[in-house]
PDB file of N, H, CA, C and O in Angstrom:
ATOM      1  N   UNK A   1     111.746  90.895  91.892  1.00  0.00           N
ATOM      2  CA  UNK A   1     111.069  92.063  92.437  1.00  0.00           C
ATOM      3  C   UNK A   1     111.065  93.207  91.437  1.00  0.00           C
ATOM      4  O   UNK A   1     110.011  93.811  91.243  1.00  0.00           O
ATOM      5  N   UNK A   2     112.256  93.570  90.742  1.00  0.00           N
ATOM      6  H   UNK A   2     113.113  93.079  90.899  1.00  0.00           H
ATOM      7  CA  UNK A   2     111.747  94.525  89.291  1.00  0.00           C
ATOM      8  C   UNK A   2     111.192  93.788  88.421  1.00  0.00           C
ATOM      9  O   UNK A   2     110.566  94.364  87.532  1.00  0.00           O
ATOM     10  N   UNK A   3     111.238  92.751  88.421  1.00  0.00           N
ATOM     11  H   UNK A   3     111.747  92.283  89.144  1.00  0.00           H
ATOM     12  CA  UNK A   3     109.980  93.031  87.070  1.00  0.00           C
ATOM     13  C   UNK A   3     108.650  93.127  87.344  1.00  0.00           C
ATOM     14  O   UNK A   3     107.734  93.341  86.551  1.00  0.00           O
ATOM     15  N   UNK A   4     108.591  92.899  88.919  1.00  0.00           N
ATOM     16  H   UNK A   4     109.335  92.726  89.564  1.00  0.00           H
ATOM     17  CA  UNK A   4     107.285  93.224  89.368  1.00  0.00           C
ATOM     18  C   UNK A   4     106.549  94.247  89.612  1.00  0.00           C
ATOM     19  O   UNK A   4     105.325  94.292  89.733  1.00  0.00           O
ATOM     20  N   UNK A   5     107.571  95.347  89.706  1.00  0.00           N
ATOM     21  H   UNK A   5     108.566  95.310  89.607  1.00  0.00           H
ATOM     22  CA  UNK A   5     107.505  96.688  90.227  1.00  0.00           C
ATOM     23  C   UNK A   5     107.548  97.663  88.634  1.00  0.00           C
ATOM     24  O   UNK A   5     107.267  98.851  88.476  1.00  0.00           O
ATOM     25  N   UNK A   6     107.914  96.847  87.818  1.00  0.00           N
ATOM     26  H   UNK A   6     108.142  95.882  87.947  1.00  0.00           H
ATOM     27  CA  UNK A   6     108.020  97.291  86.380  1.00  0.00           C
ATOM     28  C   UNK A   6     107.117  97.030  85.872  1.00  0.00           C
ATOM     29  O   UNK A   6     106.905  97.679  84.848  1.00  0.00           O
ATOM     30  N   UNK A   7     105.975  95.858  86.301  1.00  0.00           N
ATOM     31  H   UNK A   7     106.148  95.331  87.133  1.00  0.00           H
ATOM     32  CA  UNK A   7     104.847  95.675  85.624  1.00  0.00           C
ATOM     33  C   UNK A   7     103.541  96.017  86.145  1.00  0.00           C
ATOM     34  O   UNK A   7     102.519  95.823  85.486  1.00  0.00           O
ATOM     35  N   UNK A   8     103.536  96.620  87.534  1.00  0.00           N
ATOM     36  H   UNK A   8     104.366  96.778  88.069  1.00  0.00           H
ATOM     37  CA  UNK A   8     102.897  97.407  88.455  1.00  0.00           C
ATOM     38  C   UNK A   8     103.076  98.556  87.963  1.00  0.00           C
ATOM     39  O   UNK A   8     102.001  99.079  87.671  1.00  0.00           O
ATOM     40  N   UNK A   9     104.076  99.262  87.714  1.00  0.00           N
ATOM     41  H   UNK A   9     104.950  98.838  87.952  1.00  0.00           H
ATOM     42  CA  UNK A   9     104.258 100.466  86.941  1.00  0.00           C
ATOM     43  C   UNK A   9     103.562 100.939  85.744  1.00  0.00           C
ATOM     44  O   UNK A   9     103.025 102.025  85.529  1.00  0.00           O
ATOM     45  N   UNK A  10     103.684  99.872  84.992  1.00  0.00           N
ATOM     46  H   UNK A  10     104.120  98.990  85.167  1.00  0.00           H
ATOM     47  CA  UNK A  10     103.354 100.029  83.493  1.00  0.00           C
ATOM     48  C   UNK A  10     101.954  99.990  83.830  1.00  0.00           C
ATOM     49  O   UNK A  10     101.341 101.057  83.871  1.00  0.00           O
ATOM     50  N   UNK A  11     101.248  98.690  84.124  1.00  0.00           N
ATOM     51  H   UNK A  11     101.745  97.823  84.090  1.00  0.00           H
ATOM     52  CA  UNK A  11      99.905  98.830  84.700  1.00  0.00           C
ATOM     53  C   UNK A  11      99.053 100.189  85.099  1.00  0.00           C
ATOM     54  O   UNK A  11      97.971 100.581  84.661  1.00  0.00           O
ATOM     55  N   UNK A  12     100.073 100.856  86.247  1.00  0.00           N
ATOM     56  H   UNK A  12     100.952 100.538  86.602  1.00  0.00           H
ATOM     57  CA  UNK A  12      99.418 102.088  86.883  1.00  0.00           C
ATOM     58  C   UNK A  12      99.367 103.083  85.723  1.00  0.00           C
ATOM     59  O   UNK A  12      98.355 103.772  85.596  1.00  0.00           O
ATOM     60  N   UNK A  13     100.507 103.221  84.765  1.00  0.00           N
ATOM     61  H   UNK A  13     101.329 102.661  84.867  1.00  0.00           H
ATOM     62  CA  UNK A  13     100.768 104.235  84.073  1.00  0.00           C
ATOM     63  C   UNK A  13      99.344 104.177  82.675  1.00  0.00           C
ATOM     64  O   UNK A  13      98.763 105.160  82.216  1.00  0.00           O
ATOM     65  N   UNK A  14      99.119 102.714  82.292  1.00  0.00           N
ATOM     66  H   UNK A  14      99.591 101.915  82.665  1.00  0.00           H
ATOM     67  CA  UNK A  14      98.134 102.427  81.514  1.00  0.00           C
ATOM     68  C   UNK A  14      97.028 102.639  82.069  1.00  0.00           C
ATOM     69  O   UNK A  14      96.127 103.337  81.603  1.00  0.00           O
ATOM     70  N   UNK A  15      97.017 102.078  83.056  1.00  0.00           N
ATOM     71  H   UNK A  15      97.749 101.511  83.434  1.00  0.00           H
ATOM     72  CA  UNK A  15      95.606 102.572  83.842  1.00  0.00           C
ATOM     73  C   UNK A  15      94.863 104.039  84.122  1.00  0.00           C
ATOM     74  O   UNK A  15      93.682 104.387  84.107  1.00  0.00           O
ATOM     75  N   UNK A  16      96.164 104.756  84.395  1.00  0.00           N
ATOM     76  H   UNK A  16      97.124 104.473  84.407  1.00  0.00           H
ATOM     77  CA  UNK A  16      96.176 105.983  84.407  1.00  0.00           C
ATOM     78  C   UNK A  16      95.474 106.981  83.168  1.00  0.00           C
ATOM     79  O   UNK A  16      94.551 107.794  83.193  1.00  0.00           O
ATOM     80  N   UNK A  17      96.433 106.471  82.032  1.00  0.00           N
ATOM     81  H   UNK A  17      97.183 105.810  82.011  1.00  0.00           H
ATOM     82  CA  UNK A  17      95.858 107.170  81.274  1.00  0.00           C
ATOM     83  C   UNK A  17      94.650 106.543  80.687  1.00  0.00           C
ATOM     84  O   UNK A  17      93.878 107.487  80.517  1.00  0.00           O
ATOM     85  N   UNK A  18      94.119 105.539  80.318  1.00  0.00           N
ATOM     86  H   UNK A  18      94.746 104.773  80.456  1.00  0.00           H
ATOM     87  CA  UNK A  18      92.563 104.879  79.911  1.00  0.00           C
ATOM     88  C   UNK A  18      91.726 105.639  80.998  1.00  0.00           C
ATOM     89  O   UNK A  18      90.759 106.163  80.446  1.00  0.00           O
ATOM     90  N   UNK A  19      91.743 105.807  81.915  1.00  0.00           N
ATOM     91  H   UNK A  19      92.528 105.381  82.364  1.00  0.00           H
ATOM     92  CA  UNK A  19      90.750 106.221  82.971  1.00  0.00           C
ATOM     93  C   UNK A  19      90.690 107.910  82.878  1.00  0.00           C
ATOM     94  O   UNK A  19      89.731 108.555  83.300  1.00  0.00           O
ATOM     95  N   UNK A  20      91.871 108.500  82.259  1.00  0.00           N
ATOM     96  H   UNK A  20      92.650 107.976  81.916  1.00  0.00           H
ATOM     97  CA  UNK A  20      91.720 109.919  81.887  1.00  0.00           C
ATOM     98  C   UNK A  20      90.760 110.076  80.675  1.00  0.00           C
ATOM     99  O   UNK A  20      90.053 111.079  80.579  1.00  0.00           O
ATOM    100  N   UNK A  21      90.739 109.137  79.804  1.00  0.00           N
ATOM    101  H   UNK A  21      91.313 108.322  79.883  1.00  0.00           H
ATOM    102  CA  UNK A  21      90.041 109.382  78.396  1.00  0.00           C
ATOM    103  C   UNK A  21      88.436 108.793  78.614  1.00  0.00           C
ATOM    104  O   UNK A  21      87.463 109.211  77.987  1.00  0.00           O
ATOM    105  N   UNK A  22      88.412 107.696  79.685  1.00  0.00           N
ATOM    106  H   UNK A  22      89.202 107.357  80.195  1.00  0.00           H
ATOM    107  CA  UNK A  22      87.436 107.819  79.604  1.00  0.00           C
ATOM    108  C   UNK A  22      86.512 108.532  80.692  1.00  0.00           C
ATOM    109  O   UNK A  22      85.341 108.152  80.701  1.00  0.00           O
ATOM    110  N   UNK A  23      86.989 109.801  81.879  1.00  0.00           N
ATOM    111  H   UNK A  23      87.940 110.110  81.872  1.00  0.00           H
ATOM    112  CA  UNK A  23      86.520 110.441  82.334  1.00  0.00           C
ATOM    113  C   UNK A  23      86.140 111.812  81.338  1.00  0.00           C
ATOM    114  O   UNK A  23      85.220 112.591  81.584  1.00  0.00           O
ATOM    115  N   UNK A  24      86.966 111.897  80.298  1.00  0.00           N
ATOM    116  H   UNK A  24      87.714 111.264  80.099  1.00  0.00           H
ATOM    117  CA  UNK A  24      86.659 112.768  79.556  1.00  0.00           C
ATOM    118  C   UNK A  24      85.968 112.099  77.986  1.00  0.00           C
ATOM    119  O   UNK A  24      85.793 112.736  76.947  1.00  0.00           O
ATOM    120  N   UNK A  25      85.762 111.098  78.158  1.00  0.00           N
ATOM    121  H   UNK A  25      85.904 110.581  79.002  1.00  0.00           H
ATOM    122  CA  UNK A  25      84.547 110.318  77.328  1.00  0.00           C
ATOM    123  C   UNK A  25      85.041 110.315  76.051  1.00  0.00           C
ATOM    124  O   UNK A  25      84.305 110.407  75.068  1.00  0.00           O
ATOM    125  N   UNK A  26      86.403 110.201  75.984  1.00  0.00           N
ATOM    126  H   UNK A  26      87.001 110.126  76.782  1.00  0.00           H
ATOM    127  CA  UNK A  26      87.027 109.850  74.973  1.00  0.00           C
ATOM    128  C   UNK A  26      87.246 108.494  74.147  1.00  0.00           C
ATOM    129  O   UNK A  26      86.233 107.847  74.415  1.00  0.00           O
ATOM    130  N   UNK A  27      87.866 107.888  73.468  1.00  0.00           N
ATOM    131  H   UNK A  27      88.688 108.413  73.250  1.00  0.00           H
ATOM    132  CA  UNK A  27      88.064 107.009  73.242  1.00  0.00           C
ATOM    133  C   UNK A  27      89.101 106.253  73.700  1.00  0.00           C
ATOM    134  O   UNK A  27      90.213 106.778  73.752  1.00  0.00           O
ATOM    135  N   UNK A  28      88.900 104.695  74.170  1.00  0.00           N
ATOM    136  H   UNK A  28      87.997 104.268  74.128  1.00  0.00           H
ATOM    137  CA  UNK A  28      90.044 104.726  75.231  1.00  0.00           C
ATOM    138  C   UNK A  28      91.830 104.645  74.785  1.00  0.00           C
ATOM    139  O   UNK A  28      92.718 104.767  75.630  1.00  0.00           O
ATOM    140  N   UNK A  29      92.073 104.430  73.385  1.00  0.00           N
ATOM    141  H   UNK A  29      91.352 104.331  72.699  1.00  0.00           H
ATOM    142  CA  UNK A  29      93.349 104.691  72.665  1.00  0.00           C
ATOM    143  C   UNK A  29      93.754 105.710  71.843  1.00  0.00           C
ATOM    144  O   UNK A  29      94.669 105.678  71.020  1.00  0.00           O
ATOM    145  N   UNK A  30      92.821 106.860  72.185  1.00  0.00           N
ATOM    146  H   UNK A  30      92.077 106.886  72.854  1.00  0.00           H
ATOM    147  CA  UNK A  30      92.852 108.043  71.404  1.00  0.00           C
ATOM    148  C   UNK A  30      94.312 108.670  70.809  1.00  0.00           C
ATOM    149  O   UNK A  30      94.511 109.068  69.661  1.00  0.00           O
ATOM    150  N   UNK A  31      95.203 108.639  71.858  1.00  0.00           N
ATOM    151  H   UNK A  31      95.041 108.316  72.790  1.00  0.00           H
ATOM    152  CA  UNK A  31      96.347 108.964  71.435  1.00  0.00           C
ATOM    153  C   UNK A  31      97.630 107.621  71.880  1.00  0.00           C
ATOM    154  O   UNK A  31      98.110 107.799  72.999  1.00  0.00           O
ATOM    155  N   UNK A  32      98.089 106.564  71.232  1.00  0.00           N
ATOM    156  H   UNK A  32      97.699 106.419  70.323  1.00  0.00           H
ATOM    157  CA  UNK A  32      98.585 105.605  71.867  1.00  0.00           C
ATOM    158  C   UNK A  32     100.085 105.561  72.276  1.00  0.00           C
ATOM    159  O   UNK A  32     100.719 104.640  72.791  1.00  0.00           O
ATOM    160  N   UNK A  33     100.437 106.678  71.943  1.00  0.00           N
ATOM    161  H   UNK A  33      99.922 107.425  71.524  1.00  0.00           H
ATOM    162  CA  UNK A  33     101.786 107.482  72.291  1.00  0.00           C
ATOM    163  C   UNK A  33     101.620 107.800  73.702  1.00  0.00           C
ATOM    164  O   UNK A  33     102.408 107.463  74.585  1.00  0.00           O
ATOM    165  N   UNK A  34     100.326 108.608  73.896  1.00  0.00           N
ATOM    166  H   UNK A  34      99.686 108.882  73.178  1.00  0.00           H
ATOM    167  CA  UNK A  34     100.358 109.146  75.795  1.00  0.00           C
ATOM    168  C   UNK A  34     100.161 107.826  76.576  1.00  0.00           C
ATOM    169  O   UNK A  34     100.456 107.877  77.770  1.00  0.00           O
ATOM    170  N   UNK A  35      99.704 106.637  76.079  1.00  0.00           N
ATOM    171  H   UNK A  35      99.465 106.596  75.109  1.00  0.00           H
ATOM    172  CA  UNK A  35      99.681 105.686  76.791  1.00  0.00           C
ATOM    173  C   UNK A  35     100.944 105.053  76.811  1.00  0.00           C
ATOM    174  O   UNK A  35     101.057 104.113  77.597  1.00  0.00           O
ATOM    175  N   UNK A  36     101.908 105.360  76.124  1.00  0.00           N
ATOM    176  H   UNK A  36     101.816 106.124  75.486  1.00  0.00           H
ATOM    177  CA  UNK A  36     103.457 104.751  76.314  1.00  0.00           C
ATOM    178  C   UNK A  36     104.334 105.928  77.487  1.00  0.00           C
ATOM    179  O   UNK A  36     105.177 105.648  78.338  1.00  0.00           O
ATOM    180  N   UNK A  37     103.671 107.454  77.074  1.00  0.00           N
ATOM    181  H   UNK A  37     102.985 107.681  76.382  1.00  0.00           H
ATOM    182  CA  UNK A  37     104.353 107.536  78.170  1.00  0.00           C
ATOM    183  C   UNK A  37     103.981 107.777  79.601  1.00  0.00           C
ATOM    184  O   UNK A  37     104.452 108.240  80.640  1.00  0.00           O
ATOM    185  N   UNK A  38     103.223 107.393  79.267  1.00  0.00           N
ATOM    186  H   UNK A  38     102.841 107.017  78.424  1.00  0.00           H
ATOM    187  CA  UNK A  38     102.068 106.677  80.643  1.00  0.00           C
ATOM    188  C   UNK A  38     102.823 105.886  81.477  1.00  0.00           C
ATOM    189  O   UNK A  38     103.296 106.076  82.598  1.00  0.00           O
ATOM    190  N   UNK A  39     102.850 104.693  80.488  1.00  0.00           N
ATOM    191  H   UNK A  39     102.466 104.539  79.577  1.00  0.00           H
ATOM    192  CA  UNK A  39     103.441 103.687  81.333  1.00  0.00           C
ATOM    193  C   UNK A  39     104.692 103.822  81.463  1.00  0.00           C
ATOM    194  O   UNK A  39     105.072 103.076  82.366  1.00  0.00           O
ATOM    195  N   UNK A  40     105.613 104.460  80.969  1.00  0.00           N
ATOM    196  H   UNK A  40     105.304 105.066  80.236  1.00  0.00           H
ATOM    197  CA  UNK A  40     107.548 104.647  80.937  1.00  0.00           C
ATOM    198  C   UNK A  40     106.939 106.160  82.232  1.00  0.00           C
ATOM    199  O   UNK A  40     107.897 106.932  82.283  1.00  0.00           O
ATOM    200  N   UNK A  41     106.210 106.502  82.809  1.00  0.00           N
ATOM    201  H   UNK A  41     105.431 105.876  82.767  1.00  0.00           H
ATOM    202  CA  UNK A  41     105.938 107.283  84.191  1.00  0.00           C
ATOM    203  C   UNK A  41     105.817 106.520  85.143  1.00  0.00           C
ATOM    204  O   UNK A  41     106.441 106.589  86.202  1.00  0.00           O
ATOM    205  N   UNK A  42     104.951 105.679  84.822  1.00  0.00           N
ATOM    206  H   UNK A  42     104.445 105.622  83.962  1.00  0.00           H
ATOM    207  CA  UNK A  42     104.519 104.777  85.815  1.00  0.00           C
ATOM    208  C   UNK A  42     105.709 103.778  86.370  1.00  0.00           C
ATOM    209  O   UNK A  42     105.771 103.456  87.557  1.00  0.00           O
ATOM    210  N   UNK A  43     106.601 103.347  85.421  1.00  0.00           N
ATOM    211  H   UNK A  43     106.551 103.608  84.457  1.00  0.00           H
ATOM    212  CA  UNK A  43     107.316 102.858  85.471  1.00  0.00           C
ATOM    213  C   UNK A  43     108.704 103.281  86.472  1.00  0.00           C
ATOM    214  O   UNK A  43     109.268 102.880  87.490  1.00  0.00           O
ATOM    215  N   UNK A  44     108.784 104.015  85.775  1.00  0.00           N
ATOM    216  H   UNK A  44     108.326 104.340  84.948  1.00  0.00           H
ATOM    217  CA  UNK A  44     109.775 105.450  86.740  1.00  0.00           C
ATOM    218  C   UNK A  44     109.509 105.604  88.396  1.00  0.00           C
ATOM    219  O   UNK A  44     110.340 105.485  89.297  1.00  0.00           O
ATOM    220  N   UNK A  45     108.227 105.876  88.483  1.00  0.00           N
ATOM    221  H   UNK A  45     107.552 105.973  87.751  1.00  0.00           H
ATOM    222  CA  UNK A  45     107.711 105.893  89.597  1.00  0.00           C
ATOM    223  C   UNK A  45     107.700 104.704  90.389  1.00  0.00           C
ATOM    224  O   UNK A  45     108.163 104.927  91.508  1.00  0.00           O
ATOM    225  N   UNK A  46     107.342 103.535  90.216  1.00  0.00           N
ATOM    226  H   UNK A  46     106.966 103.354  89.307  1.00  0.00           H
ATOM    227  CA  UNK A  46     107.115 102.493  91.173  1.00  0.00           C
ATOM    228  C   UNK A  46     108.863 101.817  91.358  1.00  0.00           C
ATOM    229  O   UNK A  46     109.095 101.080  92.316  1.00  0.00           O
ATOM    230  N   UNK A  47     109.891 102.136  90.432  1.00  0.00           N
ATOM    231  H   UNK A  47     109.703 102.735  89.653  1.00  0.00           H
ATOM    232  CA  UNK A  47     110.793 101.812  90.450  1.00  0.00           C
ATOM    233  C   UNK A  47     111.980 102.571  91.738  1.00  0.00           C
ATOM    234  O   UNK A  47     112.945 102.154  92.379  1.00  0.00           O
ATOM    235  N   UNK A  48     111.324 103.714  91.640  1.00  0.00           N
ATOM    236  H   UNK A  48     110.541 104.053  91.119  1.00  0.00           H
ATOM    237  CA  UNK A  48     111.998 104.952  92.529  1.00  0.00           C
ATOM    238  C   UNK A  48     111.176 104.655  93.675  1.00  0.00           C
ATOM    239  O   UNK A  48     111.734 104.877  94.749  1.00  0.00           O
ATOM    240  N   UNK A  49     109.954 104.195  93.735  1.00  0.00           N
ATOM    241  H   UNK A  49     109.500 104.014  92.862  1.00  0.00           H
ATOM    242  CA  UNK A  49     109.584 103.927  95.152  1.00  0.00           C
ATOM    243  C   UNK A  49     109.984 103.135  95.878  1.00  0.00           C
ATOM    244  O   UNK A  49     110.215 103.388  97.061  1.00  0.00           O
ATOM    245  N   UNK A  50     110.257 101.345  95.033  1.00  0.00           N
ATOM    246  H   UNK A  50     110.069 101.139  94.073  1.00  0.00           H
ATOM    247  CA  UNK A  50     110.959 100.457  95.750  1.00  0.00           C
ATOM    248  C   UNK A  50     112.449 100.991  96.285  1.00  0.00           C
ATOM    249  O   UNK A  50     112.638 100.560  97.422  1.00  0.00           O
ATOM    250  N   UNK A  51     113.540 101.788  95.810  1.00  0.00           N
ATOM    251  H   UNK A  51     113.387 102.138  94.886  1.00  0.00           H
ATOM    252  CA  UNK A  51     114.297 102.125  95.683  1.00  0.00           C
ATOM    253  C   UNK A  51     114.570 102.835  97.012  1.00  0.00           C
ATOM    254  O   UNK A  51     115.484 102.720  97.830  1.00  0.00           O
ATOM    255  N   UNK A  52     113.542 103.560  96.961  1.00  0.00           N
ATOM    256  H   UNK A  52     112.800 103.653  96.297  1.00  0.00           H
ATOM    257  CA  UNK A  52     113.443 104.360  98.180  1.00  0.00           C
ATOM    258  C   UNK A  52     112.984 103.957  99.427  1.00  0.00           C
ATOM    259  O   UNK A  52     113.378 104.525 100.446  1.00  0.00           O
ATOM    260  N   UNK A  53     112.025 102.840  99.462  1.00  0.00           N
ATOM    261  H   UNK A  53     111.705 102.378  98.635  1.00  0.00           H
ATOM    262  CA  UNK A  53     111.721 101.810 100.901  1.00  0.00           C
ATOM    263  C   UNK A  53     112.693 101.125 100.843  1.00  0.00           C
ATOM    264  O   UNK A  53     112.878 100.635 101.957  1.00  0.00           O
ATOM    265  N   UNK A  54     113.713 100.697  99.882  1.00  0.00           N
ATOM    266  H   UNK A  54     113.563 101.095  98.977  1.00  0.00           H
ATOM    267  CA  UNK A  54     115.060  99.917 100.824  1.00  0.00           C
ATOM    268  C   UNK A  54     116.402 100.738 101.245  1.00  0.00           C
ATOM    269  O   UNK A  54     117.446 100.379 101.790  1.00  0.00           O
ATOM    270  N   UNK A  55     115.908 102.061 100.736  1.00  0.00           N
ATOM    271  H   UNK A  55     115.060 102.353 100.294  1.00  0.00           H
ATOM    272  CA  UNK A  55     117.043 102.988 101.570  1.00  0.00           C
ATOM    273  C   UNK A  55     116.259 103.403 102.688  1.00  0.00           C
ATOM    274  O   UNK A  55     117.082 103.478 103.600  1.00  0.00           O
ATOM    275  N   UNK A  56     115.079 103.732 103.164  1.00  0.00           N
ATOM    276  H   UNK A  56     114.410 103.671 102.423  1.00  0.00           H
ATOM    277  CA  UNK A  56     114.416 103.993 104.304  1.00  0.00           C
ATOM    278  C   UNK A  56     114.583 102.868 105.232  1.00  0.00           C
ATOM    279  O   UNK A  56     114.705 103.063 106.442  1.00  0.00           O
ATOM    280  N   UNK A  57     114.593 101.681 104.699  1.00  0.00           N
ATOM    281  H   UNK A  57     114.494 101.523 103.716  1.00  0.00           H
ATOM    282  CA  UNK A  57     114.487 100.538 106.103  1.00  0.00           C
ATOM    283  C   UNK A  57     116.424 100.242 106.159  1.00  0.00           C
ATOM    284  O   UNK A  57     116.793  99.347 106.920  1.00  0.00           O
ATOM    285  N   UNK A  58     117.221 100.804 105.569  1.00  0.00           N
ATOM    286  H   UNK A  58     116.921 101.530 104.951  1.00  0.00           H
ATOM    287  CA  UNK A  58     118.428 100.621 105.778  1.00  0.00           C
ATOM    288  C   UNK A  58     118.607 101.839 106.688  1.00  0.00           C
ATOM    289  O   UNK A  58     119.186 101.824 107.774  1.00  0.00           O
ATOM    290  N   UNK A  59     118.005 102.945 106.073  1.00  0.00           N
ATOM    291  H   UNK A  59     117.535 102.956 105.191  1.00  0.00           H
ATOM    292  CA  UNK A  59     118.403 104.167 107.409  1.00  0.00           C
ATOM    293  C   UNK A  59     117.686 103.931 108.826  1.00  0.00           C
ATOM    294  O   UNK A  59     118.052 104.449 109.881  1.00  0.00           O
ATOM    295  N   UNK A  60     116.634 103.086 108.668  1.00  0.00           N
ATOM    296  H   UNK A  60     116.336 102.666 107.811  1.00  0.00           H
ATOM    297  CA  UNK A  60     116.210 103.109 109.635  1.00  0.00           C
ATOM    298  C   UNK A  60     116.907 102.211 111.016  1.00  0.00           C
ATOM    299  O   UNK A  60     117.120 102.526 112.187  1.00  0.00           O
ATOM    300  N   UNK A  61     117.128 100.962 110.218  1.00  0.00           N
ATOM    301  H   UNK A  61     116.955 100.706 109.267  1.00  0.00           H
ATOM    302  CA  UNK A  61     117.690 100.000 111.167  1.00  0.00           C
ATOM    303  C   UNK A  61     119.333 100.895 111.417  1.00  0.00           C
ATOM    304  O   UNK A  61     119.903 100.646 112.479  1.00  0.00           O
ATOM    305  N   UNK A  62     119.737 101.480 110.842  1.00  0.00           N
ATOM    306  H   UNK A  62     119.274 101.683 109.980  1.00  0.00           H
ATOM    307  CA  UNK A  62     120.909 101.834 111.783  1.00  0.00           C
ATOM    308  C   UNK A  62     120.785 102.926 112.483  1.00  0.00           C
ATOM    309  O   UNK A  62     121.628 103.188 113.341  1.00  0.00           O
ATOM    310  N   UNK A  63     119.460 103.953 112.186  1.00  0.00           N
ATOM    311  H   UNK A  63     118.776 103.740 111.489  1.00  0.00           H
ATOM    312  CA  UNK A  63     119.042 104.554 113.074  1.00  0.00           C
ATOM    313  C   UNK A  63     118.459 103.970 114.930  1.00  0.00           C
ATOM    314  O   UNK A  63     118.631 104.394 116.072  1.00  0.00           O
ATOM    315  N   UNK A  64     117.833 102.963 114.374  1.00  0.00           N
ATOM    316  H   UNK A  64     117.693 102.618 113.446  1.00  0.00           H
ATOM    317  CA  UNK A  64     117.954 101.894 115.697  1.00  0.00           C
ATOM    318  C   UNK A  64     119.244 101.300 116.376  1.00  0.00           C
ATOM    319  O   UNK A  64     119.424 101.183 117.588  1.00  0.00           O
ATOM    320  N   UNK A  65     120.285 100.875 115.155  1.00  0.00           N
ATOM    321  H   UNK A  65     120.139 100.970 114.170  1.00  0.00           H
ATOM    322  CA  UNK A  65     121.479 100.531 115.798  1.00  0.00           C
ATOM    323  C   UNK A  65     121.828 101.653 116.736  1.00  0.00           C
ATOM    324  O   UNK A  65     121.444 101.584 117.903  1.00  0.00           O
ATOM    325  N   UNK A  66     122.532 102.687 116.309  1.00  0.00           N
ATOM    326  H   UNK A  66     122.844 102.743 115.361  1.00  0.00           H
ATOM    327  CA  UNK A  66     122.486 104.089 117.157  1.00  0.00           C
ATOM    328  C   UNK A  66     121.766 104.260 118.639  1.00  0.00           C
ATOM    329  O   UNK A  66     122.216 104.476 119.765  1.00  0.00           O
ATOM    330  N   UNK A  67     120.739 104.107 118.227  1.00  0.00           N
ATOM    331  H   UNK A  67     120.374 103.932 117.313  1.00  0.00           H
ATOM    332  CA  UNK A  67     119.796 104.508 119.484  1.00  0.00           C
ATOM    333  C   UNK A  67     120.278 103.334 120.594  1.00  0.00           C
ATOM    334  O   UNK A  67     120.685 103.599 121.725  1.00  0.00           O
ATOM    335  N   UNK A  68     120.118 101.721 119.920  1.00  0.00           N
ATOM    336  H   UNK A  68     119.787 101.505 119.002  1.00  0.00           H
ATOM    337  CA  UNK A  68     120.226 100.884 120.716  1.00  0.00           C
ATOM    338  C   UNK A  68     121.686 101.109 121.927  1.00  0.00           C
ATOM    339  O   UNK A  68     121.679 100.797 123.118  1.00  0.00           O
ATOM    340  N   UNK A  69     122.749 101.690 121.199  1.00  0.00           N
ATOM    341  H   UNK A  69     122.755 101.944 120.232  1.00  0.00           H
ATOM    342  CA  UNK A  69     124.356 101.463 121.365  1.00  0.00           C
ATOM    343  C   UNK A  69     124.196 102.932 122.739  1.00  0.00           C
ATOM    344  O   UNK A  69     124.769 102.950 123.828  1.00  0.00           O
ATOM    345  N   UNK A  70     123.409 103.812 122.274  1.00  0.00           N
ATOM    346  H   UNK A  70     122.943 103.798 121.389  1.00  0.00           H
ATOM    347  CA  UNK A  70     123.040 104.972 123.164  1.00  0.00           C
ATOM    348  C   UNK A  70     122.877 104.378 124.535  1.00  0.00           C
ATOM    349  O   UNK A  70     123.627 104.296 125.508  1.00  0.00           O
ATOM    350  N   UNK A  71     121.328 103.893 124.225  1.00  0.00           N
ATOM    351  H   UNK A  71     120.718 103.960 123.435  1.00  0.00           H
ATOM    352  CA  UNK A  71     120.869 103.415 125.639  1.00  0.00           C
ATOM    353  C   UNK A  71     122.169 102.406 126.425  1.00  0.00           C
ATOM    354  O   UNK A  71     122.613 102.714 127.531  1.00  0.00           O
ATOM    355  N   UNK A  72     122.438 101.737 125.998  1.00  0.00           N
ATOM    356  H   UNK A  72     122.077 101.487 125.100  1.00  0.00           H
ATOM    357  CA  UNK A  72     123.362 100.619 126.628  1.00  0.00           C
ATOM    358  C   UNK A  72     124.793 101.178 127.206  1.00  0.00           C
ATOM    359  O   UNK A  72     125.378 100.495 128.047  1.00  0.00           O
ATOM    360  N   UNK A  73     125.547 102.838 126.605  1.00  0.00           N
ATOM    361  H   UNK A  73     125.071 103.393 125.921  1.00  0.00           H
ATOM    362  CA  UNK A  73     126.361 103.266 126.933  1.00  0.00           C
ATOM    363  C   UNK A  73     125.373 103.961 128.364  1.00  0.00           C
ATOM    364  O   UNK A  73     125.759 104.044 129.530  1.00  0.00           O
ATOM    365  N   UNK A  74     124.340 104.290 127.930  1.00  0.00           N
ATOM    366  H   UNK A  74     124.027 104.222 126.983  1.00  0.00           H
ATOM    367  CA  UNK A  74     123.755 105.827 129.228  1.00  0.00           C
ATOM    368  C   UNK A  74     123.418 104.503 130.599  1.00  0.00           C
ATOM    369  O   UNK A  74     123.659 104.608 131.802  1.00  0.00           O
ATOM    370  N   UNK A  75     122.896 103.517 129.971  1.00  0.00           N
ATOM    371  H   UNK A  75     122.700 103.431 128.995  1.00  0.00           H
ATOM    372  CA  UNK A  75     122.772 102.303 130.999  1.00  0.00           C
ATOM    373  C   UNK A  75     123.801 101.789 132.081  1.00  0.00           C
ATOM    374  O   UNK A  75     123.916 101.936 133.298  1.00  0.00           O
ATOM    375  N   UNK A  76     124.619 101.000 130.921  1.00  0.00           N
ATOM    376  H   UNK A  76     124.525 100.880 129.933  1.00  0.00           H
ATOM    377  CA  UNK A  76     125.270  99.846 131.295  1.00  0.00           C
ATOM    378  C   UNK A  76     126.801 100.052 131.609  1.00  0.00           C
ATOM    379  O   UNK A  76     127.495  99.173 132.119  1.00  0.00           O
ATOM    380  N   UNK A  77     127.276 101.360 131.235  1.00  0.00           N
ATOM    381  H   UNK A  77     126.711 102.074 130.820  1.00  0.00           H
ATOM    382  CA  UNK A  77     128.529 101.657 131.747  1.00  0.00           C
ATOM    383  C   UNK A  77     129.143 102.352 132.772  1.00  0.00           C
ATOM    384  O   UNK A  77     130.370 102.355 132.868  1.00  0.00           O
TER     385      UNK A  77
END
């Protein structure tokens, strides 16, 4: 799953910047430095996102645990 999210990254980050140069009708490797740190952004980013949907579905399910343990005390005791 990282190297997938590392190569989704790099992708977005390359993509990113080719599509800046050529909205501004540049050439598409004009500077091949901003396309490295293009992709070491991109990279950053999709890495911190996975990162962050498996701490969201961990807070979440024990946010459910909680709730569940609630109802069953206000219920069942």
């Amino acid at each position: 799953m990282v190297l997938s999210a590392t190569m989704i990254g790099a992708l977005l980050g390359l993509g990113t910047q080719m599509y800046s140069n050529a909205l501004r009708k540049l050439p598409y490797m004009r500077h091949p430095w901003e396309h490295v740190v293009g992709m070491g952004l991109g990279v950053v980013f999709v890495n911190q996102l996975v990162k962050w949907d498996a701490q969201l579905e961990q807070d979440l399910d024990k946010m459910l645990q909680k709730a569940k343990e609630a109802n069953e005390r206000r219920y069942f005791a």
